[in-house]
C-alpha positions as a LaTeX table, in Angstrom:
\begin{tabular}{lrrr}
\hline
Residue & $x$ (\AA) & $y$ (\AA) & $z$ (\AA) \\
\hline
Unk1 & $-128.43$ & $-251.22$ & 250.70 \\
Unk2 & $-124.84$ & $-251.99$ & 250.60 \\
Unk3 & $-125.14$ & $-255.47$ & 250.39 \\
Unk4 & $-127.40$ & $-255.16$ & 246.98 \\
Unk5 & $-125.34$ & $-252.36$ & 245.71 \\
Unk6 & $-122.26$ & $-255.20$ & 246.39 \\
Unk7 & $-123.99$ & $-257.87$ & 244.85 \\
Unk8 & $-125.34$ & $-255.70$ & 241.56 \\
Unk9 & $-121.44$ & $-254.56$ & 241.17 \\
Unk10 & $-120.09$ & $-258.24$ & 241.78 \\
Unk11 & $-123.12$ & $-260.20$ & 238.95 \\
Unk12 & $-121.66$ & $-256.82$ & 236.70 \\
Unk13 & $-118.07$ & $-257.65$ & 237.17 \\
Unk14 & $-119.40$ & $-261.41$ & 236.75 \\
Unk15 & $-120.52$ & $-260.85$ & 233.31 \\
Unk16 & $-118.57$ & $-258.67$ & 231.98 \\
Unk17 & $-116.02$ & $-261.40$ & 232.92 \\
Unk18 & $-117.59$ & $-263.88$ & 230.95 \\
Unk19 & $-118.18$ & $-262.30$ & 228.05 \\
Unk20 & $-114.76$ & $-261.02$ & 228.06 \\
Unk21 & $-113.74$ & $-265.41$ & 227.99 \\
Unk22 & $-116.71$ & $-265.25$ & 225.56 \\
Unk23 & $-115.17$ & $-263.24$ & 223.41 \\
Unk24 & $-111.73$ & $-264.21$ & 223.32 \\
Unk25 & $-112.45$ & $-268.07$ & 223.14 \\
Unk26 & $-112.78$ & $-267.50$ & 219.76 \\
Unk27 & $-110.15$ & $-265.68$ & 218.46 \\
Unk28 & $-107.83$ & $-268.16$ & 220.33 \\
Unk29 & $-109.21$ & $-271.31$ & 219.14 \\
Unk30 & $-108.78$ & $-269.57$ & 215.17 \\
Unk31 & $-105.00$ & $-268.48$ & 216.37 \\
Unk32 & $-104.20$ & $-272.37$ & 217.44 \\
Unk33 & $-106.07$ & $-273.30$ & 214.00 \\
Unk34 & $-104.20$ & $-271.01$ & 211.76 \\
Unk35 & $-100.71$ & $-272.00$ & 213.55 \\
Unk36 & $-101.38$ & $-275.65$ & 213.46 \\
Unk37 & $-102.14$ & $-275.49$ & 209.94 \\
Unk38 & $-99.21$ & $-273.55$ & 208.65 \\
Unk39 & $-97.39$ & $-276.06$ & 210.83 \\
Unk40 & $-98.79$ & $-279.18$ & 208.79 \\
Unk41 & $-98.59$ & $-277.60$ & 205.52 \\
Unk42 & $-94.57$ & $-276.83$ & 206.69 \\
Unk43 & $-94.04$ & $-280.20$ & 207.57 \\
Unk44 & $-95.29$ & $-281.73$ & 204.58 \\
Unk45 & $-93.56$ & $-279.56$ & 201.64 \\
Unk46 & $-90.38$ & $-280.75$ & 204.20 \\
Unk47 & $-90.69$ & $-284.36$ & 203.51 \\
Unk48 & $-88.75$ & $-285.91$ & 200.62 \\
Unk49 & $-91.34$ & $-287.67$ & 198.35 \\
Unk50 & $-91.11$ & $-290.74$ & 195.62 \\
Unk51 & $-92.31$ & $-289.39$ & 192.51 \\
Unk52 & $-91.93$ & $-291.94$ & 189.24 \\
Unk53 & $-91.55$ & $-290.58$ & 185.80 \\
Unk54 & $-89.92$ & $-289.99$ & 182.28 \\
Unk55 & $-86.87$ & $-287.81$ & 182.14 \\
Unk56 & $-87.17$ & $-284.93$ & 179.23 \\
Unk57 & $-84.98$ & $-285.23$ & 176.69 \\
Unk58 & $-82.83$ & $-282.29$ & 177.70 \\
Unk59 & $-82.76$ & $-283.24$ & 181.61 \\
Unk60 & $-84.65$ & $-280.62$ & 183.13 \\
Unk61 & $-87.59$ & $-282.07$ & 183.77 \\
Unk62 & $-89.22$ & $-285.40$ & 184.78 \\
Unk63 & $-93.07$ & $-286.05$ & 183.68 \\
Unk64 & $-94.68$ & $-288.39$ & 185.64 \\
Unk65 & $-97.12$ & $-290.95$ & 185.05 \\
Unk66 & $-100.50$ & $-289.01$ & 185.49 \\
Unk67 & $-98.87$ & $-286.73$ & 182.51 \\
Unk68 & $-98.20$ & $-283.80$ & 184.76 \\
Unk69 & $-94.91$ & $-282.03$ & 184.03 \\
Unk70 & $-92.06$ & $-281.03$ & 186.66 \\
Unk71 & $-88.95$ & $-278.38$ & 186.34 \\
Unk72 & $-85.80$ & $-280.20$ & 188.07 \\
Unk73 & $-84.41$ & $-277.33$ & 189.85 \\
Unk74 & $-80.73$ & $-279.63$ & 190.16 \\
Unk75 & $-81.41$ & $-281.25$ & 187.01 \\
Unk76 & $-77.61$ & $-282.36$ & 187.17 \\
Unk77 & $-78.78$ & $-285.09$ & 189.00 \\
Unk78 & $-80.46$ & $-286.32$ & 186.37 \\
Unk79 & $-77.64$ & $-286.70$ & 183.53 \\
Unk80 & $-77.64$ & $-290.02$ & 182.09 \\
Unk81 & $-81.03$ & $-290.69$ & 182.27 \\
Unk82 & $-82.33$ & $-288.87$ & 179.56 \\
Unk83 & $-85.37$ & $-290.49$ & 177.95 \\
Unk84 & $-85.47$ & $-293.11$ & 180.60 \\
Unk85 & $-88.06$ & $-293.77$ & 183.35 \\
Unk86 & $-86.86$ & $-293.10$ & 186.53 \\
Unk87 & $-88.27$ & $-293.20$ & 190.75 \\
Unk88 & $-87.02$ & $-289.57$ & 192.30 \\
Unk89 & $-86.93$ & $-289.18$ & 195.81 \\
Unk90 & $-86.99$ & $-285.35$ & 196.54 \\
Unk91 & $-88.94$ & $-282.35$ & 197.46 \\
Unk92 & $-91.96$ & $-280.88$ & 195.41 \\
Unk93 & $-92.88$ & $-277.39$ & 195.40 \\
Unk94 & $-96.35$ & $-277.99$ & 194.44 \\
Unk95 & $-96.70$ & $-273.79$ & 194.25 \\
Unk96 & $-94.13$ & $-273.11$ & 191.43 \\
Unk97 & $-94.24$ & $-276.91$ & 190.28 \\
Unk98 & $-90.94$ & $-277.63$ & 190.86 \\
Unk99 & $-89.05$ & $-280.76$ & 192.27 \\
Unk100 & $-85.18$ & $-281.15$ & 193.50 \\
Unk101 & $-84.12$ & $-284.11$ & 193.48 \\
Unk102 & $-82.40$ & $-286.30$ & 195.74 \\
Unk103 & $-82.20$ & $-289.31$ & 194.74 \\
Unk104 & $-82.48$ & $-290.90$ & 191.40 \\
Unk105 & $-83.06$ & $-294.88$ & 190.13 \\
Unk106 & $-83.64$ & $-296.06$ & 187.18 \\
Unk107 & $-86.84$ & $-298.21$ & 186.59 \\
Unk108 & $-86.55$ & $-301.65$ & 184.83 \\
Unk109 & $-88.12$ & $-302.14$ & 182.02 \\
Unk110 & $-91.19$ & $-304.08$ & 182.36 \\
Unk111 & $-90.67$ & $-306.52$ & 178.94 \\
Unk112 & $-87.75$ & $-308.72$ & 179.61 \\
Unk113 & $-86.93$ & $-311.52$ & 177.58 \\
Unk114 & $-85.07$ & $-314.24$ & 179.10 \\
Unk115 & $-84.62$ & $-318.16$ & 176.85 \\
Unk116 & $-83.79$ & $-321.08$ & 178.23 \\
Unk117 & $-82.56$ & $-324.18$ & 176.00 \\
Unk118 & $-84.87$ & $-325.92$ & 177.94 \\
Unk119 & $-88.49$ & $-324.55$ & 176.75 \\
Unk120 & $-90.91$ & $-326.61$ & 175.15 \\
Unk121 & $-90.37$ & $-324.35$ & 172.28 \\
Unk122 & $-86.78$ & $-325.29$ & 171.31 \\
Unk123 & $-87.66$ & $-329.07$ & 171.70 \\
Unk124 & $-87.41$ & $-331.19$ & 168.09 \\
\hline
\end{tabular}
């Protein structure tokens, strides 16, 4: 008698053991999920990006090529380039469309003339 009454307590204690781990396995696998994606969306709104575009005429903002326009939070970095097209390195904040700029280069035009004496086309 007391070894069934042991046995009927130890399979209850035995389940109710694994579907506590049942249970739980769960909600700790979505925990890890959640906190490893709010990791990888941290990490990538940290990294500087290269972003190519045309300054606005008053500075403060760059549109880039796919015609999307950006607010320049430090649009001081961008004096002297108005009108011009430019390669930013900096960071985007894709919620409030904003960028701030790190780094800023001027893009050569892509027409550029260049005569030589030489050409066929300046021969007599």
């Amino acid at each position: 008698m007391k070894a069934t009454l042991a046995k009927a307590l130890l399979a209850k204690a035995t389940l109710a053991a694994a579907s506590l781990c049942l249970c739980l396995s769960p909600a700790s696998a979505f925990a890890q999920k959640s906190t490893s994606q709010a990791v990888t969306a941290a990490a990538a709104s940290e990294r500087p990006l290269i972003v190519s575009g045309k300054v606005s005429a008053d500075g403060k903002s760059l549109l880039t090529d796919i015609d999307s326009e950006w607010t320049v939070t430090n649009a001081d970095t961008l004096k002297g380039h108005e009108g011009r097209l430019v390669t930013v390195k900096c960071y985007v904040d894709t919620e409030r469309n904003r960028l701030q700029v790190l780094t800023v280069r001027r893009v050569a035009s892509e027409m550029s003339s260049a005569v030589r004496q030489s050409d066929s086309a300046f021969r007599r």
